[in-house]
N, C-alpha and C positions, 0 to 999 in steps of 0.2 A: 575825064578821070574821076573816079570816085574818092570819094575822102574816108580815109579809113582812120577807129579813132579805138583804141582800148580802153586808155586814160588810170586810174588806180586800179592795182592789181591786188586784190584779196581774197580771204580763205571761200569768197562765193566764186570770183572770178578763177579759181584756180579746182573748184571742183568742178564748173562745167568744162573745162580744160580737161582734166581726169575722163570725163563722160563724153567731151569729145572724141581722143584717144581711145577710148575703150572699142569707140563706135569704129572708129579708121581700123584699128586691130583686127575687129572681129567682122571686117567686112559686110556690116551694114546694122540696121537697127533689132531687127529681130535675134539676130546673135548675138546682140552684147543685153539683151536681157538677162541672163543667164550669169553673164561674169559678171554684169553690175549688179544683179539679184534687186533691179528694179523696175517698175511695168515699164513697155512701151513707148505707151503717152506719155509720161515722165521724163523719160527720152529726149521723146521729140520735142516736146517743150523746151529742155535746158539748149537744145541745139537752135531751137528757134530763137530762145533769145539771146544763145550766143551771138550767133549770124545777126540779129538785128543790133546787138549791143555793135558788134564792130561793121555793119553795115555793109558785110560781103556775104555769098552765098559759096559754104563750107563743103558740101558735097552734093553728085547729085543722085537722085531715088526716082527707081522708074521700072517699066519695062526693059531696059536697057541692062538694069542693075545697080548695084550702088559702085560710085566711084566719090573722090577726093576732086574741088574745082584745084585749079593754079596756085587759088589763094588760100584751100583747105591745106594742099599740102604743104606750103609755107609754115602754115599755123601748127599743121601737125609735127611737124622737123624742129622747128622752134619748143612747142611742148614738151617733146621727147627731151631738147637741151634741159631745157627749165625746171622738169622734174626731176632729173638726172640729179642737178646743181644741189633741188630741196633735200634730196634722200642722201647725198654726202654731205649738207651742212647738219642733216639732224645727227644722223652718226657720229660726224665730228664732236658734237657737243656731247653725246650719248655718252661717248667716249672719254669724255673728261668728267663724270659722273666716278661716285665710289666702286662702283661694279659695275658690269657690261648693260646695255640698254638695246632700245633700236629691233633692230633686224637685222639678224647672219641669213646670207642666201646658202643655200649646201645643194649640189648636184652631182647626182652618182649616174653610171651606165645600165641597163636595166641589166638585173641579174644579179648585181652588186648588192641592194639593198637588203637580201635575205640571205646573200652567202655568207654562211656564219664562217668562212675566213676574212669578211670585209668589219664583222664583229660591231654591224651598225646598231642593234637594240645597245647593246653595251655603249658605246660610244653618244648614242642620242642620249643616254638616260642620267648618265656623270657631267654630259654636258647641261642638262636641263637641270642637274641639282646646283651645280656650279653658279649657273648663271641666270635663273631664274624669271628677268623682267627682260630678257632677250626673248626676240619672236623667231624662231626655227621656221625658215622656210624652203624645204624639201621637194627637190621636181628630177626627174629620170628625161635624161637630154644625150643627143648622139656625140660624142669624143669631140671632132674636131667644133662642135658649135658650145662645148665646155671649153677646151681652152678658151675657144675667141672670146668667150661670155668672162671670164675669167682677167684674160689682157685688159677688157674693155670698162672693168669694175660694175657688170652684171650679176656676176656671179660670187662669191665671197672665195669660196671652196670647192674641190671638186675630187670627184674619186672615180678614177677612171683606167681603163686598159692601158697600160702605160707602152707606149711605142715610138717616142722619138722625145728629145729634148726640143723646147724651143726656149727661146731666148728671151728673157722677161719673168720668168716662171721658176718656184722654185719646185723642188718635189721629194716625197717622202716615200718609200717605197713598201708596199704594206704584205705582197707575197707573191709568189712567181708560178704561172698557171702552165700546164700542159696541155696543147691541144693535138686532138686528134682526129684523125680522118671521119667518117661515121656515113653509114647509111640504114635506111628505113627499112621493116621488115618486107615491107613491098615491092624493093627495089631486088634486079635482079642480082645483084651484088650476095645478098643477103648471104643465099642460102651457099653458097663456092666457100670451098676451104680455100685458104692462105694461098695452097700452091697453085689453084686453079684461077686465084685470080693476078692477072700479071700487069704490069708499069703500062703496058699500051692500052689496056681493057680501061686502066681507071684514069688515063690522060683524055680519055673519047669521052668519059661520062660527062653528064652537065652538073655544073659544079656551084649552090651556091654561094654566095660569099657576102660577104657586112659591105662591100661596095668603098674601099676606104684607102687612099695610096698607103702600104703596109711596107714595113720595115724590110729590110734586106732578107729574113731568116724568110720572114713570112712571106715575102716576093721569090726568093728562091723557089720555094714550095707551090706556089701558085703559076710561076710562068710556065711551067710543064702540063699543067692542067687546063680544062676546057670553062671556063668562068659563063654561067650562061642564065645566072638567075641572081638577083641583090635582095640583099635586106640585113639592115643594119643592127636592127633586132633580135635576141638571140631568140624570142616564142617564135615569132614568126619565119625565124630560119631553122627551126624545128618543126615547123611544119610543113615546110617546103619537105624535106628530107623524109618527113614520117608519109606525104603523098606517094612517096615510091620514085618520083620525078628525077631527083634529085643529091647527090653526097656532099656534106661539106664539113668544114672543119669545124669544131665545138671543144671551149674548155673541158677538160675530162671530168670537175666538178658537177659543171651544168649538165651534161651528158647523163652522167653515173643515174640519176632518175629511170631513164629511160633503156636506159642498157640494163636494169637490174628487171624491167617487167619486160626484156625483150624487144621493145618496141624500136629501139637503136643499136645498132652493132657497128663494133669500131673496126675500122677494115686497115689492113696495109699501116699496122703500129710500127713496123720496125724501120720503114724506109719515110713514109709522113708524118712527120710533126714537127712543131715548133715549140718552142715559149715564147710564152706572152705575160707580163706582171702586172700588178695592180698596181696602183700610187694615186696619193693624192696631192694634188696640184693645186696653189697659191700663187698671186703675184707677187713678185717680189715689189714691196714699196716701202715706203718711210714711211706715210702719214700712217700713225696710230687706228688701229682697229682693235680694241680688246677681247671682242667677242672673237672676231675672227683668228686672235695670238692664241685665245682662252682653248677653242674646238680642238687646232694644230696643235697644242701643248694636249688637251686630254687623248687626241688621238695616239702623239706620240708615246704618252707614259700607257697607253692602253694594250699596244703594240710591244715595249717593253715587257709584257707580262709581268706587268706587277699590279697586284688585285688590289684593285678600289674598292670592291666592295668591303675589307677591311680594313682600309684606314680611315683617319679622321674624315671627315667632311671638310670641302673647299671653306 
């Protein structure tokens, strides 16, 4: 048995921690150049004297590929804890500071962040006057890996398609979308009037879809239908549809682009569609987060329609 020894853990010991991490993420060393925005060799060195600082060999590099040894992914699961622990006590203190400090995580659905009913310039821009020594950090992630990120205190805030409550989570609801049927002008669907095209014509077609267990409204409308391509992306389920392949369902918003130069036509509006809303979603907790009360409260009063740009400054 080898003896394995860490001994004092400090701000060196816990950056090559960081660098090890980055390297397990991004599945090997050449990739995590890039997120760590530092060379190679630098790399491999901090790894090298990780592994000799604790006297085990961390992953291995080869032809093979890169992988994590037994004892890598130990170290890495332990990390993952560890840093977890560092980023809620710095908060925590941030947070007992005269104004908000730290880092608010925010994660929207893609399509959200420019739909000016999600009214995000507005909302980043009150919130960055408000709170100034907060670090905003903004990433586009699929619904159900927002909640989880969300429960799990990954995530601060989230704005998302809203379709089912869960339990732990609070939620604020910011407006209620209309979806409808849609196909490509390439698709044979395109060119048939209303009456020519019938309930069994578009139950055959391939249908695609976000790939996502969907609400009652929304499964109603789907279990009729021929489900035969995913993509949980709304670009890239616009292009399924714009190859002619393809019809599937799209917020009328996000649509309205493409239907106005043609390129999309909404088929069978009176018998397909749903709602679907937006919301944004919180954990529900005690322990104090001000930046994160600070966003929810300027979302709220944003959503009220009452113009900040005319009142006093926070």
């Amino acid at each position: 048995m080898k003896n394995y020894a860490l001994g004092q853990v400090g701000d060196f010991e816990i950056k090559q921690l960081k660098i090890f991490k980055a390297v397990a993420d991004c599945g090997g060393f050449s990739a995590a150049e890039t997120a760590l925005n530092i060379s190679r060799p630098t790399i491999s060195t901090n790894i090298a004297n990780l592994e000799s600082r604790l006297n085990m060999t961390l992953c291995k590099r080869g032809r093979a590929g890169f992988s994590l040894t037994e004892e890598g992914q130990v170290l890495y699961d332990q990390t993952n804890q560890l840093l977890e622990v560092l980023d809620n006590l710095r908060n925590t203190i941030n947070n007992l500071g005269a104004s908000p400090s730290g880092q608010l995580k925010l994660a929207t659905s893609d399509a959200f962040s420019l739909d000016p009913r999600c009214r995000m310039p507005q909302i980043i821009r009150h919130f960055c006057r408000a709170a100034p020594d907060v670090e905003l950090i903004i990433s586009v992630e699929q619904m159900m890996d927002m909640e989880r990120k969300v429960l799990n205190d990954e995530i601060d805030v989230a704005i998302i398609p809203y379709h089912r409550p869960l339990k732990g989570l609070d939620y604020m609801h910011l407006f209620t979308d209309l979806n409808y049927l849609y196909c490509g002008q390439d698709h044979p669907f395109y060119t048939l009037s209303s009456e020519a095209l019938n309930d069994e014509m578009i139950s055959q077609a391939r249908l695609a879809h976000a790939g996502l267990k969907p609400h009652q409204e929304v499964y109603d409308q789907l279990s009729s239908l021929n489900p035969s391509g995913v993509s949980y992306y709304y670009e890239t389920r616009i292009a399924m549809l714009l190859s002619g392949e393809f019809i599937g369902f799209l917020p009328e918003a996000v649509a309205a682009p493409y239907v106005a130069n043609s390129t999309l036509k909404k088929i069978a509006a009176e018998t397909r569609s749903f709602s679907l809303g937006g919301a944004v979603i919180s954990k529900k907790s005690s322990q104090p987060n001000r930046a994160k009360d600070l966003l929810l409260q300027t979302i709220g009063t944003i959503f009220s329609d009452i113009d900040l740009d005319n009142m006093a400054p926070y």
